[in-house]
N, C-alpha and C positions, 0 to 999 in steps of 0.2 A: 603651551607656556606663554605667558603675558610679556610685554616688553616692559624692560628696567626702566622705572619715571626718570628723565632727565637728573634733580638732584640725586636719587640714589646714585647713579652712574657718576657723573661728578668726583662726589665724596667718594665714592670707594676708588677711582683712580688718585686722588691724593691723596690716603692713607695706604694705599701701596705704593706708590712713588715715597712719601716723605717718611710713613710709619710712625711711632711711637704714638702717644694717649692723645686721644681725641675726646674733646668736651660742646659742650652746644656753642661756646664759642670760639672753638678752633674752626667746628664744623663751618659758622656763620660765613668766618672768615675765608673761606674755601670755596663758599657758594657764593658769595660775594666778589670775590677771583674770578667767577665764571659770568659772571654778569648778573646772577640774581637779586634782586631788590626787591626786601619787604616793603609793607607801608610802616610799619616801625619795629624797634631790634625786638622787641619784646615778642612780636606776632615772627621775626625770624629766626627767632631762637628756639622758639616753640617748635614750626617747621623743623629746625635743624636738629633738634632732639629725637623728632617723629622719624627723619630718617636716618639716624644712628638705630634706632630702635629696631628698626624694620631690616637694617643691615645687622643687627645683632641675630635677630628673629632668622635672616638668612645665612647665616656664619659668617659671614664677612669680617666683624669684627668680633671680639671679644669681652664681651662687660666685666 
């Protein structure tokens, strides 16, 4: 089994600590908390979507 990329792990420990709906910019806001910086929102929202997706794709969340 592969290890969890730093964002996925992140996001999935604040949507189990905080819970409720999460969007590409709660997400942002969350990896942003954690120190990550895009070179602009647009390229980290995208990121932030990519790993909501991949955390849906893994059950984590829920769409």
């Amino acid at each position: 089994m592969t290890s969890t990329p730093p964002h996925a792990e992140t996001l999935t420990e604040a949507i189990q600590a905080l819970g409720g709906t999460w969007d590409a910019e709660r997400a942002l806001t969350a990896l942003f908390g954690a120190g990550y910086r895009s070179a602009d929102v647009e390229a980290g929202e995208k990121r932030a979507r990519q790993v909501l997706r991949d955390l849906a794709d893994a059950g984590v969340v829920v769409r």
